[in-house]
N, C-alpha and C positions, 0 to 999 in steps of 0.2 A: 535967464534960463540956463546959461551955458555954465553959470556962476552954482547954480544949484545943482547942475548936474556934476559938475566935476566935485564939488564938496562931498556929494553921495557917493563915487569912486569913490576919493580919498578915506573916507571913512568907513567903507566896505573893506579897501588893502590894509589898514590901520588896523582892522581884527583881525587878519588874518596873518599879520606881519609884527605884532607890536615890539619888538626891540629895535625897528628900526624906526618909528616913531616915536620909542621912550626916547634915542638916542640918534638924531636923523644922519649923525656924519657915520653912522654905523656901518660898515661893510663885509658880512657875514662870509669869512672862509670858506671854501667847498672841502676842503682837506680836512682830515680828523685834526692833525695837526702845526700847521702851517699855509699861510695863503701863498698862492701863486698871483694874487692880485694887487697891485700899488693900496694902500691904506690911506686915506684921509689922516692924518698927524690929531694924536687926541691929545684932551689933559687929562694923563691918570686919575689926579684926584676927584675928578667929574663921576667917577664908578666908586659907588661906596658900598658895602654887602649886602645892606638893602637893595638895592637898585638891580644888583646878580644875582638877589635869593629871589627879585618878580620874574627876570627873565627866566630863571629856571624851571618857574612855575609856568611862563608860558610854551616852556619846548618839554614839558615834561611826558608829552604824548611819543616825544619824539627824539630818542636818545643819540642819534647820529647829529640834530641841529645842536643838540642839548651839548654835547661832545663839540664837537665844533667850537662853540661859542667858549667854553670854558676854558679851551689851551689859545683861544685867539687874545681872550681878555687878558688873560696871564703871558701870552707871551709878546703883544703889542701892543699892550698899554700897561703892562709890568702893576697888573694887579695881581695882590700877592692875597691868597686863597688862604681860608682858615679852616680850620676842620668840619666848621660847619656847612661850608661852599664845599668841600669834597664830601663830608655824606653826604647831602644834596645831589651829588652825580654820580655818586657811588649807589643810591636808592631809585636812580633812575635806570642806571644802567642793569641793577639789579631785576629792576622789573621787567626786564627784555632778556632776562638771563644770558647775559654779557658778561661772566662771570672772570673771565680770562681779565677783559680791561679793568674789572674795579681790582685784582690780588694789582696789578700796573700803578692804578690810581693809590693804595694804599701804600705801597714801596715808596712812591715818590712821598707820599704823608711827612713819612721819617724824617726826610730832609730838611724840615723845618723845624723848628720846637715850636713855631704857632699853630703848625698845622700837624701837629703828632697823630696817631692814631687812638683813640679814645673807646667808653663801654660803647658809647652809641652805635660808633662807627661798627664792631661787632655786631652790635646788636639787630643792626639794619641787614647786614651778609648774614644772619639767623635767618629773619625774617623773607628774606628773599628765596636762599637755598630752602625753607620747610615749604614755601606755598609752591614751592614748584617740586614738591614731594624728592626733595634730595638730602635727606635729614641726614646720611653718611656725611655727606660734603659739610654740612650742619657743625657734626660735630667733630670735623678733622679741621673747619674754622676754627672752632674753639679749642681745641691742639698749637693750632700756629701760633695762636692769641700771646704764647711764652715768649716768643720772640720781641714782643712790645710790651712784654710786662705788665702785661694785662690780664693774665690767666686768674682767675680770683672767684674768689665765692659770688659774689658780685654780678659776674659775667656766668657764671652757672648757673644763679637764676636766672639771670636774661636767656638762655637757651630753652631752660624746663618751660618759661612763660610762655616765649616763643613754639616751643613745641604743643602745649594746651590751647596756645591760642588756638591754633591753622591743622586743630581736629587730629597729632597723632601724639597724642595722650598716653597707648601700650608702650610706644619707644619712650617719653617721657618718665613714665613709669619706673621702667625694665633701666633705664638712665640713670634714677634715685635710688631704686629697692633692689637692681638685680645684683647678679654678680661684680658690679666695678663697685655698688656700693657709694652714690655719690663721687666715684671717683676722687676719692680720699678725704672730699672737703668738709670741715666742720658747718655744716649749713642749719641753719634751724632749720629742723623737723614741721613744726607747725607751717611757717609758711610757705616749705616745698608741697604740704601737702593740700593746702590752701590752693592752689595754682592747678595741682591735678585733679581735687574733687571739682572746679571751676570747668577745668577742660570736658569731664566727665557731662556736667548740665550742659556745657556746650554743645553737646555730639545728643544729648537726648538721651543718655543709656542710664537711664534710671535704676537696673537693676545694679548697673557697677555703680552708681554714684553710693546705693546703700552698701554694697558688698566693700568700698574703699570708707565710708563712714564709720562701719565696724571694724574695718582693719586699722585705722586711727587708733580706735579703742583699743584692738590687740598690741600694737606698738607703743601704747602709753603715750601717745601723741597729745600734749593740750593745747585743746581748743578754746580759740580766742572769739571774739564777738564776728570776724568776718566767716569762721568755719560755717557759725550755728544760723549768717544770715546766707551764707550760700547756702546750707541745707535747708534752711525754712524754702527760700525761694525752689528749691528742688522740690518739696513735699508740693507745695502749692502748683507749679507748672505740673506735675505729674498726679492732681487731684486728688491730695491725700492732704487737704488743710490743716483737719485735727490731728494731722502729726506737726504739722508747724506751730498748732499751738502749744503743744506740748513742751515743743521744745522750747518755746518761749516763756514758757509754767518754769520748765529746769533753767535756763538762762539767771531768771531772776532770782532762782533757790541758789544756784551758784555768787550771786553777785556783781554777774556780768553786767555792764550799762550798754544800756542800747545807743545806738545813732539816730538819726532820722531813716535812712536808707532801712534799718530793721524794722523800726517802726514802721513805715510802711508795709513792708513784706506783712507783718503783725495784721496791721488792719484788717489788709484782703483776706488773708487764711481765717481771721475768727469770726470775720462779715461773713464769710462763705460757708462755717462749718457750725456759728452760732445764732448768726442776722446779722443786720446790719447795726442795729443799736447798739449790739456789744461794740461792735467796732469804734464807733463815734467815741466811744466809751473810751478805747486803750487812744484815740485820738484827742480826748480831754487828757487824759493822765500825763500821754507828751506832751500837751502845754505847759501843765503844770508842772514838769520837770525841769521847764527853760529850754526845751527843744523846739528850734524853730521850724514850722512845715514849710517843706518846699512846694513848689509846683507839681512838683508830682503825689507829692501827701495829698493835693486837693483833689486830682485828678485821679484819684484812686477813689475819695468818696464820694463825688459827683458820680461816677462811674456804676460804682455801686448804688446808690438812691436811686439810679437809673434803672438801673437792671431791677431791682424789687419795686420797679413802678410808681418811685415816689418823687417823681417831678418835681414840684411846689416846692420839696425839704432842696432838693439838687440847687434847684432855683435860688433859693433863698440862700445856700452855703457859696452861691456863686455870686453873690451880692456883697455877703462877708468877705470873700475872698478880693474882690474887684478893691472895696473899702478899703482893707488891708493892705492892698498895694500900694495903691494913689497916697494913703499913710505915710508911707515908708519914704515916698516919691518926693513929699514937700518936704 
């Protein structure tokens, strides 16, 4: 009994503790950086960056244990961090808008050349400063970026992407088209604007996603198969199918090849705006093209036979579908 109960502790403090279970001679510092407490004597080579990229994940709620643990590992059992174990604390610290220790954490980067600072690492300090709506600091990071020889077209998309992502698409914008003008950089045109009619469906603003569509057009911008499958998918969420099929009519006058991911978009706009037959239909013609359906091709026309009430066919494509896998499977 006493045997059961204590294994039920043990294994209640094991979730709630697990690095010092992953690693039981463990003795977690209180200091950000340096213990005031004797250490248990480790073997370095016991810590490998798998083993510090779990623990990071386990204290990722918590960037003061998360801190901690990361100058104790490196500085008493002289494991040496790669750039991937400082993004990793740098994206945590991030997320508590701690911004002071990660410019800390990246200074120290330099000092190594395994542990340089890289796009990521940028790209993580984007991500951080736009969700916390501080797109100046955004992009005075990507100013400092010169210092590590990192300033590049490259990293200028990671900002604009970054900026579309986390919904401020006008500064995005006003960052490619306004006055800096790109900020000098020769960047394709097609896929900065790729990123901002994306940002645009993101935010729901249908009227700017067309209003930025035709401004494509004014800029002489060409549009590649992701333009016309983010605008297909904008007609369709904004219940204008028969314009995603249109553009799928022009797609194919143009000679553009679709994906599957298009293909899909296709089915639902001309299920929605013709029947469902038609659909099945552009759904035979990708097979025949050697286009393989995904899970979600299927789930798009179960979806639909569903909705137009036709069970039995839903039924029956999900029996094909089942077949086809267990296929694949042997």
């Amino acid at each position: 009994m006493i045997a059961s109960v204590s294994s039920k502790c043990l294994n209640s403090i094991s979730r709630l503790c697990p690095i010092q279970f992953l690693h039981p001679f463990l003795t977690i510092p209180n200091s950000h950086f340096y213990s005031q407490t004797p250490l248990t004597e480790s073997n370095p080579t016991s810590f490998d960056h798998e083993t510090v990229r779990q623990t990071f994940s386990s204290y990722c709620n918590d960037w003061n244990r998360a801190l901690e643990f990361f100058n104790w590992v490196e500085t008493e059992c002289q494991f040496k961090h790669s750039n991937e174990s400082f993004n990793r604390m740098i994206d945590i610290l991030g997320r508590f808008f701690e911004f002071d220790i990660t410019w800390d954490l990246i200074q120290r980067m330099r000092n190594d050349p395994v542990s340089m600072p890289n796009h990521t690492t940028f790209r993580i300090m984007f991500k951080r400063y736009i969700t916390a709506h501080l797109v100046k600091d955004a992009i005075s990071a990507f100013h400092k970026s010169e210092e590590f020889n990192l300033k590049d077209e490259t990293l200028f998309c990671n900002l604009v992407d970054a900026l579309c992502e986390y919904k401020h698409v006008i500064e995005a914008q006003d960052l490619c088209f306004g006055k800096n003008g790109k900020l000098g950089f020769n960047v394709d045109d097609t896929k900065i604007c790729n990123m901002i009619l994306r940002g645009w469906f993101k935010m729901g603003w249908w009227r700017k996603c067309r209003e930025f569509w035709e401004e494509m057009d004014k800029r002489s911008v060409k549009k590649c198969l992701y333009s016309y499958s983010i605008y297909m998918d904008i007609m369709c969420k904004s219940e204008k199918p028969w314009k995603a099929v249109k553009l799928y009519k022009e797609m194919k006058r143009k000679g553009i090849k679709l994906d599957t991911v298009a293909y899909n978009i296709v089915i639902r706009a001309i299920s929605l705006s013709e029947g469902v037959d038609f659909g099945i239909g552009v759904f035979r013609e990708m097979r025949e093209l050697g286009l393989e359906p995904s899970v979600a091709t299927y789930n798009t026309i179960l979806k639909l036979l569903c909705e137009y009430g036709r069970v039995r066919d839903a039924y029956s494509c999900l029996i094909k579908c089942l077949r086809r896998v267990m296929s694949q499977m042997c």
